[in-house]
LOTIVEX-23463 format. One line per 10 residues: number of its first residue (from 1); for each residue x, y, z of N, C-alpha, C, O, CB. Coordinates in steps of 0.2 Angstrom, whole numbers, plus 5000, padded with zeros to 4 digits. Each point is the difference from the previous one (the first is absolute). Glycine has a CB too. Example, Ala and Ser with C-alpha at 12.3 -4.5 7.8 and 13.67 -1.06 7.14 Angstrom:
REM residues 2
1	5066 4972 5039 4996 5006 5000 5004 5006 5000 5005 4999 5003 4986 4995 5003 | 5007 5011 4990 5004 5006 5001 4996 5005 5003 5003 5006 5001 5003 4991 4989
***
This chain:
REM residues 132
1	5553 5759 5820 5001 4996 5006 5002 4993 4997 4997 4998 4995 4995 5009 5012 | 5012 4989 4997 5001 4993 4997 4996 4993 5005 5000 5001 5006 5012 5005 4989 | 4987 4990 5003 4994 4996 5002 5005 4992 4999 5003 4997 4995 4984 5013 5000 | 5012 4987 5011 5003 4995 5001 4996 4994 5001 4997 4999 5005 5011 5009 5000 | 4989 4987 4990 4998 4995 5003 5003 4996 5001 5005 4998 4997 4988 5004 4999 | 5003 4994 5011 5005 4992 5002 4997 4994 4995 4996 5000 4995 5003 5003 5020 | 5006 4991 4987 4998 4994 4995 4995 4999 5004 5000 4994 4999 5010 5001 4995 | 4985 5006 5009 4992 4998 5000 4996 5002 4992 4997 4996 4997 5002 5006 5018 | 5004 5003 4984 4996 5002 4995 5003 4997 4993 5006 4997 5001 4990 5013 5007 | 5001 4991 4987 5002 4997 4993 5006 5007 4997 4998 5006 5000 4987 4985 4998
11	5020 5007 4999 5005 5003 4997 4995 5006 4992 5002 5005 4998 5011 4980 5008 | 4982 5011 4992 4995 5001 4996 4996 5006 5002 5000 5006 4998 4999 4982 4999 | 4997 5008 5009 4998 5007 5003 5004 5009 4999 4998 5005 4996 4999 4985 5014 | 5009 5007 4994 5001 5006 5001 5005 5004 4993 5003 5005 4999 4996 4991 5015 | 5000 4999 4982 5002 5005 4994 4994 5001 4996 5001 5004 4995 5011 4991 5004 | 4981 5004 5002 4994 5001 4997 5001 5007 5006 5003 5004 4997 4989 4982 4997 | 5006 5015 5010 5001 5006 5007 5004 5004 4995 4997 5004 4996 5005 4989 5018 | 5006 5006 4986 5005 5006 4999 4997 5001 4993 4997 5006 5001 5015 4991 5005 | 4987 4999 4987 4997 5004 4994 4994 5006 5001 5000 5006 4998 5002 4982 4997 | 4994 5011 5008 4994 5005 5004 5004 5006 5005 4997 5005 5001 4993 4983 4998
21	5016 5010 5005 5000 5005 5005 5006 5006 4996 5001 5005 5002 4996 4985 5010 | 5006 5007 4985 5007 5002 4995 4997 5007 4998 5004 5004 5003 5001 4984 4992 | 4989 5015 5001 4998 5006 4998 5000 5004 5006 5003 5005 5000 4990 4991 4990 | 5004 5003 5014 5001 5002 5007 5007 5003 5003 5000 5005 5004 4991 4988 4996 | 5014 5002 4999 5005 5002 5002 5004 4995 5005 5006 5001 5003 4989 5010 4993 | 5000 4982 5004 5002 4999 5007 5004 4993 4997 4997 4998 4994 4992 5009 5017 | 5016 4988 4991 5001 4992 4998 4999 4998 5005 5000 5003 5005 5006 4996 4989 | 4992 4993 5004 4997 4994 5001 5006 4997 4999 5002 5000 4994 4985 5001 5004 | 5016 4994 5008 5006 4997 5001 4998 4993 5001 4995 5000 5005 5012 5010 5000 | 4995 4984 4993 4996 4994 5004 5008 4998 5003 5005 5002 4996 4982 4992 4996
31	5014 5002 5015 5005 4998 5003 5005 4995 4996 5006 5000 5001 4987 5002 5010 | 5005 4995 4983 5004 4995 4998 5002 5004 4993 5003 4997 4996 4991 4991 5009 | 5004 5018 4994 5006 5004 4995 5005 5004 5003 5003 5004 4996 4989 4997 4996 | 5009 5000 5015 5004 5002 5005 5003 4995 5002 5005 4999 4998 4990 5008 5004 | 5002 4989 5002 5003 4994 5004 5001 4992 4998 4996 4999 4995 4999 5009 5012 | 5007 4986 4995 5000 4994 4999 4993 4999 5002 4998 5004 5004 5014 4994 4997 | 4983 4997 4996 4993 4999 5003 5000 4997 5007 4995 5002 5004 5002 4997 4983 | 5007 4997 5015 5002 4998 5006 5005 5004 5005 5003 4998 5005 4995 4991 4989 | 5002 5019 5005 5003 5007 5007 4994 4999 5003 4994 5002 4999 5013 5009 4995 | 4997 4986 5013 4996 5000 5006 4998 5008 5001 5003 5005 4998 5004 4984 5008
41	4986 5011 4997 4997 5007 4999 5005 5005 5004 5001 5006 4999 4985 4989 5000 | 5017 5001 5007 5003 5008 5005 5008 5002 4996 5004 5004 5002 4991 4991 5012 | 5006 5001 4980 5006 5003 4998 4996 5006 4991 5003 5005 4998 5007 4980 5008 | 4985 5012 4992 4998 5005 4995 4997 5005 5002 5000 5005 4996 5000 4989 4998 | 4997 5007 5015 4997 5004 5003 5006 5006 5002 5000 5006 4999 4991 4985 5005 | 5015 5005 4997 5006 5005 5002 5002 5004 4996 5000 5006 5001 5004 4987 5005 | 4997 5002 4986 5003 5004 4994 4995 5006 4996 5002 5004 4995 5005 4985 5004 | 4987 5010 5004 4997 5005 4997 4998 5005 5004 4999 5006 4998 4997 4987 4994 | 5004 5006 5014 5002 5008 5008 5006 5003 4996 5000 5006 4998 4998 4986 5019 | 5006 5005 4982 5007 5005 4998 5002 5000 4995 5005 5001 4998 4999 4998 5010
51	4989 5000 4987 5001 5003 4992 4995 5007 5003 5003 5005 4999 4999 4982 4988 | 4991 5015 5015 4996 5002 5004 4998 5002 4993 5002 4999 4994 5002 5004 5018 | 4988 4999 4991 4995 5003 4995 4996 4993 4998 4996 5001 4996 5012 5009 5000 | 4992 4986 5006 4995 4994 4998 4996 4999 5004 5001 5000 5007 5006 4995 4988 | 4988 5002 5001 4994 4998 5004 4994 4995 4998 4996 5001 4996 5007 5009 5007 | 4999 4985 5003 4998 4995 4999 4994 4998 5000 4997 5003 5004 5011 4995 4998 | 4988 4996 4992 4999 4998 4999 4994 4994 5001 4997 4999 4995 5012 5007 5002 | 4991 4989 5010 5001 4994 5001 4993 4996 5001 4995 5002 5001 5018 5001 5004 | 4991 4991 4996 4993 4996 5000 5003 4994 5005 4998 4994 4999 4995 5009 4988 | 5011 4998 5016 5005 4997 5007 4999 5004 5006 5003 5003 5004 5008 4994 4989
61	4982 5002 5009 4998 5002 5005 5007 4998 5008 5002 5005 5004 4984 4993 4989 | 5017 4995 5007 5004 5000 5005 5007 5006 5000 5005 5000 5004 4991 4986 4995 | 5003 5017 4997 5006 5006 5001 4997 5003 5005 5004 5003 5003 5002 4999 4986 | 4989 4998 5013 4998 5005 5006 4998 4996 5006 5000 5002 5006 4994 5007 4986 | 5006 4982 5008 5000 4998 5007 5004 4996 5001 5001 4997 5006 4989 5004 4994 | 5016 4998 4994 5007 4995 5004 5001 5004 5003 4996 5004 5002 5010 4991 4992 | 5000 5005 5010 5001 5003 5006 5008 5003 4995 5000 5006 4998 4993 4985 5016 | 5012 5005 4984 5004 5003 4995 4999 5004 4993 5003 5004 4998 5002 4988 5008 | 4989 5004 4991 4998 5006 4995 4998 5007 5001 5002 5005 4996 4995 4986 5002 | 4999 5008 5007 4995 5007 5005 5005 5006 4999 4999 5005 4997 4996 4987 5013
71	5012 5003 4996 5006 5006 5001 5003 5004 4996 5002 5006 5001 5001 4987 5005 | 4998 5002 4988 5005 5002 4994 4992 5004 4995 5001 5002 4995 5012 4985 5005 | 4982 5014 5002 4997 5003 4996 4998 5007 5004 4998 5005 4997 4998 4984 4997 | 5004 5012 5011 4999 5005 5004 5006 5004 5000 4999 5006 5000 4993 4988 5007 | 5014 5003 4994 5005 5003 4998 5003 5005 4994 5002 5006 5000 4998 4984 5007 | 4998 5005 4988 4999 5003 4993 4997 5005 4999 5003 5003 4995 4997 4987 5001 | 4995 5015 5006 4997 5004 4999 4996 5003 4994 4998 5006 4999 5008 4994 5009 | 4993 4993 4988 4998 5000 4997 4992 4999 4998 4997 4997 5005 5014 5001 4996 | 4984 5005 4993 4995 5002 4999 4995 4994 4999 5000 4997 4994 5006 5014 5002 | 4989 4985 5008 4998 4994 4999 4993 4998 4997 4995 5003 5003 5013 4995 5006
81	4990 4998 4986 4993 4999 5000 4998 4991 4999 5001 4996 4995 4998 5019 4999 | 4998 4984 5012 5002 4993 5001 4993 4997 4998 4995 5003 5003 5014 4999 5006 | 4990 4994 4987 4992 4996 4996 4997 4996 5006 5003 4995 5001 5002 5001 4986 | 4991 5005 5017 4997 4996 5002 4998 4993 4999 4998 4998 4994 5001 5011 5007 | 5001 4988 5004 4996 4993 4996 4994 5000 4998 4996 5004 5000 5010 4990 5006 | 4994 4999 4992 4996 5001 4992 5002 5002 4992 4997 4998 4995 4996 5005 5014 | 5013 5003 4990 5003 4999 4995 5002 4995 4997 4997 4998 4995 5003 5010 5008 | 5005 4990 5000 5003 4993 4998 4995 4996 4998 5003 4996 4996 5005 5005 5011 | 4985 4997 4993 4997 4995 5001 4997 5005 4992 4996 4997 4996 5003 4996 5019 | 5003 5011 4983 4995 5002 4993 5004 4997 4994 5006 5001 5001 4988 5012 5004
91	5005 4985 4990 5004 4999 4992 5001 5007 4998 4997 5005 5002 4998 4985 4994 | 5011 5009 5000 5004 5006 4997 4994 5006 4997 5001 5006 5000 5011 4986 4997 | 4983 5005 5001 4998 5005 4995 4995 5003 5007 4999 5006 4999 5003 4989 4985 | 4996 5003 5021 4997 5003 5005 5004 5005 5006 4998 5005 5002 4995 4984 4996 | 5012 5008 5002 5005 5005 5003 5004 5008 4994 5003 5005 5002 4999 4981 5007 | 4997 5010 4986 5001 5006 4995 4995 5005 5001 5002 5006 5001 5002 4986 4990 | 4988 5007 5009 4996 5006 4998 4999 5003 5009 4999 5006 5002 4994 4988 4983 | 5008 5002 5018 5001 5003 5006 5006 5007 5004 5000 5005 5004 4997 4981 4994 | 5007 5010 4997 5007 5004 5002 5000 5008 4997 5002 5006 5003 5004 4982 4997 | 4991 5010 4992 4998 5005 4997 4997 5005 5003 5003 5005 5002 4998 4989 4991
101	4992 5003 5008 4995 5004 5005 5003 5003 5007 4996 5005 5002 4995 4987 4994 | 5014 5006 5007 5002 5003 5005 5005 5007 5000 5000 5004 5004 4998 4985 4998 | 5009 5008 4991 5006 5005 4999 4997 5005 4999 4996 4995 4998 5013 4999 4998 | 4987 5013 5003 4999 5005 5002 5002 5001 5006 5006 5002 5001 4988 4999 4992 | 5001 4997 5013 5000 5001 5007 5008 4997 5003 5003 5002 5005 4982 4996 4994 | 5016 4998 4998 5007 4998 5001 5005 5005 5002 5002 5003 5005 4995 4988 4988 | 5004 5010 4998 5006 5008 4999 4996 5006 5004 5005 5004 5002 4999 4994 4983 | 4991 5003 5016 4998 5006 5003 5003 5000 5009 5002 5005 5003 4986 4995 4987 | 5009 4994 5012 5005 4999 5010 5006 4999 4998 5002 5000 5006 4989 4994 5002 | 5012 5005 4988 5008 4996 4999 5003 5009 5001 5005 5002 5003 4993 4982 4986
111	4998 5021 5007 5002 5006 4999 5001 5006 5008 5004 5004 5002 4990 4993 4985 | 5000 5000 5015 5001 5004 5007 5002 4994 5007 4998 5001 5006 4992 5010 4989 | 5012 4985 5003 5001 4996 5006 5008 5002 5002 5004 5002 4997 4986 4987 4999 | 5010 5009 5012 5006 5001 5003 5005 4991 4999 4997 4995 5001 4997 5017 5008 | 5013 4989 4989 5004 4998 5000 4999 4993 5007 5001 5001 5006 5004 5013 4987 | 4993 4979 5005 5000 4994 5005 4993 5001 5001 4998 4999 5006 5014 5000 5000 | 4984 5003 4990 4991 4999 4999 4999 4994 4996 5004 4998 4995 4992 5016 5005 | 4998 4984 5004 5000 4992 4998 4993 5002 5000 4997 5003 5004 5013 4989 5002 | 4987 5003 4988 4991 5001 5000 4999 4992 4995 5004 4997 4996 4993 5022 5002 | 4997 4980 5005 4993 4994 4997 5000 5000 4997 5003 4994 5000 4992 5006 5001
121	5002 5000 4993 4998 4998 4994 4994 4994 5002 5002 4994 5001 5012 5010 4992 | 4979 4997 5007 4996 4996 4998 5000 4996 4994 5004 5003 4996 4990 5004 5010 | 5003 4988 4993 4997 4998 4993 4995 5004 4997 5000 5000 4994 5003 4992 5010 | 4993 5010 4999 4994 5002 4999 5003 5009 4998 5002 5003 5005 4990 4986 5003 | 5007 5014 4984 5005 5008 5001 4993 5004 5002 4994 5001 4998 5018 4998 4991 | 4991 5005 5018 4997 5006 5004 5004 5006 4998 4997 5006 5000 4998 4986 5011 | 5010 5008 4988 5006 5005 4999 5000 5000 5008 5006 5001 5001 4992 5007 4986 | 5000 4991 5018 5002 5002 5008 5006 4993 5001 5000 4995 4999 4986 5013 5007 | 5017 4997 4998 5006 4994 5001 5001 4999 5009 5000 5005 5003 5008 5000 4985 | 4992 4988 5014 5003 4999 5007 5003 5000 5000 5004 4999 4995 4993 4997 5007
131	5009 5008 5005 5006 5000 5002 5002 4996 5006 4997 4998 5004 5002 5011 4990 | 5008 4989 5005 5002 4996 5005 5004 5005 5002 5004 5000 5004 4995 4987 4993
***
């Protein structure tokens, strides 16, 4: 599986992620080894619906309440795992062991989820996921 993080998250993160998820089989993509760091989200949202098979990453909660984000994400049908607040507010090495603690549970719903499934992501790892 391939794994899309947004620039909320650290370009570091997600290559500490892909080192660990790589045996597995899956990559860890951050948006600024794809994209310019400044790709308005509804244009990297578009280009990764019609490369397909990705699944995002994010910690831009407003993709789910702009009203043009929303569209262009709902459209995309793409596979979502969106950070709750409070992430943002942790330092890297807190959001590191966090993340860690999570990506099982992660890869495991990313595997049976349907295609424009959007889920939660507490801070706090339960492995159970909220869905929007």
């Amino acid at each position: 599986m391939r794994f899309f993080f947004d620039n909320q998250l650290s370009p570091h993160l997600a290559a500490s992620i892909n080192a660990l998820a790589r045996p597995e089989g899956n990559e860890v993509v951050h948006l600024r080894s794809k994209f310019a760091a400044n790709t308005p989200d509804v244009e990297w949202i578009d280009a990764l619906s019609k490369e397909g098979g990705w699944i995002l990453i994010c910690g831009d909660l407003d993709i789910t309440r702009t009203k043009a984000e929303r569209t262009i994400w709902r459209a995309a049908g793409l596979i979502g795992f969106f950070l709750k607040k409070g992430w943002m507010n942790q330092g890297p090495w807190d959001q590191a062991w966090r993340l860690v603690k999570w990506w099982p549970s992660i890869v495991m719903q990313a595997r049976i989820a349907a295609p424009g499934s959007t889920y939660l992501v507490a801070v706090n790892p339960s492995g159970k996921f909220e869905t929007l």
